[in-house]
N, C-alpha and C positions, 0 to 999 in steps of 0.2 A: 494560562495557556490558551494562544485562538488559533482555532485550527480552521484552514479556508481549503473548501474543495473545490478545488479547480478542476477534478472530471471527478465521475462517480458512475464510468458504465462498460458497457465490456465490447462495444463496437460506435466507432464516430459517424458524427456527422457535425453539420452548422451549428446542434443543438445540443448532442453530446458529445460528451470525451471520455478515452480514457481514466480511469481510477489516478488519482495525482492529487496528492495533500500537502499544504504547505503547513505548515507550524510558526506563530511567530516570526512571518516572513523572513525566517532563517536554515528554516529546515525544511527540506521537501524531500517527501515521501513519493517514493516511483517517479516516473520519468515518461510516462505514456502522454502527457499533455502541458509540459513542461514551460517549452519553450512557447508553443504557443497562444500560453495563457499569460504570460507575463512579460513584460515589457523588459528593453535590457536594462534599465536601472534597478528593476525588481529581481533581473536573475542576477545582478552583479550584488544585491543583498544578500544572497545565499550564501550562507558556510559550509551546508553539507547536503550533500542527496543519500538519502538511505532506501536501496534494492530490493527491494523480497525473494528475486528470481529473475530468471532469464527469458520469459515468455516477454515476444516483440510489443505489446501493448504497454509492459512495463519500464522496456529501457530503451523504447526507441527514440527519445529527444536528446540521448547522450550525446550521441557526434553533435548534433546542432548546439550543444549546451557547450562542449567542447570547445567548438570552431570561436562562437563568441565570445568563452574565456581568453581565446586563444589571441584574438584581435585586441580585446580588452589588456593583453597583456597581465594577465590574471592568471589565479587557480582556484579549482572548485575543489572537495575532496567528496570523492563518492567512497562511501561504504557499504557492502557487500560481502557474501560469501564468496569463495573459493570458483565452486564452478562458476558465478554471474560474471565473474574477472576473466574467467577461459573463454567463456560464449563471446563475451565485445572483443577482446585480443585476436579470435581468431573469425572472427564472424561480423562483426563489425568497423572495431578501427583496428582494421587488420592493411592498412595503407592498398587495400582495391577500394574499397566502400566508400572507408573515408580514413586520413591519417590516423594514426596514432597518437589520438592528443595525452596518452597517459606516459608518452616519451617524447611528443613535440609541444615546446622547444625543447631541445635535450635540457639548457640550464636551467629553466622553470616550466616543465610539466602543464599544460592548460588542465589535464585532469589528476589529480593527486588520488589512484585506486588504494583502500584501506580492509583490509580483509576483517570482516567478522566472525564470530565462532559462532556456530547456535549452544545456548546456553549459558554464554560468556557475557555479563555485563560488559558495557563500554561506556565511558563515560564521552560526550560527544560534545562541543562547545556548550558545556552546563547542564545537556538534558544526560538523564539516563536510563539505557538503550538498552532491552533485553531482547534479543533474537532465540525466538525458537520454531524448535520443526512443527511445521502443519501436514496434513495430506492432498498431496496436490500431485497432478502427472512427469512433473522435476522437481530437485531439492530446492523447497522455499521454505520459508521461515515466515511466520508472522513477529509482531514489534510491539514491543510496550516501551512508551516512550514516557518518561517522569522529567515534568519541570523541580525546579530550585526551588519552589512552593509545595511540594510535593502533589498536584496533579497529574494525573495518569492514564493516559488511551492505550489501547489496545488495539491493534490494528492487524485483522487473521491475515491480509494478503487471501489470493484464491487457496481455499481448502474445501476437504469434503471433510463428511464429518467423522469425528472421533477425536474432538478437542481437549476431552477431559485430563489429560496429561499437562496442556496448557492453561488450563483455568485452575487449576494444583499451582502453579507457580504465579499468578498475576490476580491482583487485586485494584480493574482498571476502574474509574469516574468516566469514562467511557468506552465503548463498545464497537466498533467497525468493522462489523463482517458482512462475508459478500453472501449475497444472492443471486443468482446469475439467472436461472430459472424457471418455468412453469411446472408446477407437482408432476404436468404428463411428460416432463423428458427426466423424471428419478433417475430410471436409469441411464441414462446418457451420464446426469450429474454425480452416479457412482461411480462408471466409468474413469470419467476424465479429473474428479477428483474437485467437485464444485456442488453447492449447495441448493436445495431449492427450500419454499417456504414450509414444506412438512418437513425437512432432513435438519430443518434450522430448529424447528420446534424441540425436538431431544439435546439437539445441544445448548439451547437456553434454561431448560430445563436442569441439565446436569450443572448448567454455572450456578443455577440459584442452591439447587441438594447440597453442593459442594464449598461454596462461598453464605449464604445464609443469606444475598440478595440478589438482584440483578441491577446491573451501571445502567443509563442511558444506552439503549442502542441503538444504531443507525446501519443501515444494510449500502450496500453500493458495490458496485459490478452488473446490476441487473441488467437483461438486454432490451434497451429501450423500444422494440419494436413491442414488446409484450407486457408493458412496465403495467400498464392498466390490471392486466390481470393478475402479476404477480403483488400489485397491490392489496388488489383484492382477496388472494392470498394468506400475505403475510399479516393482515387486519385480522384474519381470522385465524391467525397463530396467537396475535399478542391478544383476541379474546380468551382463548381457552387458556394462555396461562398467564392473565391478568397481569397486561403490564402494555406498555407504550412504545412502539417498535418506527422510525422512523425512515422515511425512502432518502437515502442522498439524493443531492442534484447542486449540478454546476453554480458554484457563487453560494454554495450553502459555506454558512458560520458557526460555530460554536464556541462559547466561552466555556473555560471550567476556570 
């Protein structure tokens, strides 16, 4: 499994992007930097986009992803929960914004919407897909996605903490949870249902008591205005619990 980040933060510029994972340039993860991280012969690679939620950083390259399937004469199949389908139906390709590519063309659909359950494996062109609930300020789900080799990431989406219900059920070779940011906005990040690098400390913690180790992990969502110090930070989480915590960032790779 290679997994390429094409964004890894929680506000753009020239230099960052959105949180957006592709998979064996088949699968991509959120939609925040979608289309303009990839070329159209790369989005016309795609089989499936998988959602975590309905926050605009995550699904706002759908209509653009649309419009090109659309020209392309093609389909994409997005998978999603329940509400992420309500939020683009009536808030997005709700035909002001921009069409309805999950009914235009009526006889092939540019977007093929697939509803997911949390809890509910899915098997999705060969990977398999487990959505469950995190804590976040709307219903998302984080994703463990298993190749045919059996490797395995984990990917929280935005959550605050209190994961230990999800690390009970997943056994990833990698790790992808957000950091968004600095110790002095805790609470803001209890608040609104997002991590900082001491809130992340106890929930690494609890994966190793619970699982008997810790995966590879890699944080992304941080707000790159402050990334220096949330570095600085998070270096001194994965000292006190002895172990290797890495920063995403745009064009980062990993093999498992």
């Amino acid at each position: 499994m290679q997994i390429k980040f094409l964004g890894a933060h929680n506000i753009e510029s020239q230099d960052s992007r959105h949180v957006c994972l592709l998979i064996d340039d088949v699968l991509a993860i959120e939609a925040g930097a979608l289309t303009s991280s990839l070329s159209f012969a790369a989005q016309q690679k795609l089989k499936a986009v998988l959602l975590t939620h309905q926050h605009c950083d995550h699904i706002r390259d759908i209509p653009a992803l649309g419009m090109n399937f659309l020209l392309h004469e093609n389909t994409i199949e997005v998978y999603s929960t329940q509400p992420v389908y309500e939020a683009l139906a009536a808030h997005l390709l709700n035909g002001i914004l921009y069409p309805n590519f999950m009914e235009s063309p009526p006889e092939k659909p540019a977007i093929q919407f697939k509803t997911i359950v949390p809890g509910r494996s899915e098997s999705i062109h060969g990977y398999s897909v487990l959505p469950l609930p995190v804590n976040h300020s709307v219903p998302t789900v984080g994703l463990q996605i298993t190749s045919t080799d059996g490797k395995t990431a984990f990917y929280t989406s935005d959550t605050g903490p209190g994961l230990a219900d999800c690390w009970r059920q997943i056994s990833p070779d990698l790790l992808i949870i957000e950091v968004t940011a600095l110790n002095k906005y805790n609470e803001f990040a209890l608040q609104s249902g997002h991590l900082t690098p001491s809130l992340l400390q106890p929930e690494l913690e609890s994966f190793r008591n619970q699982k008997g180790y810790l995966p590879q992990v890699v944080t992304v969502h941080m707000n790159p205005l402050d990334e220096k110090g949330i570095k600085a930070e998070i270096d001194e989480v994965a000292r006190a619990i002895n172990t290797t915590i890495h920063l995403g960032y745009e064009g980062m790779r990993i093999e498992l």
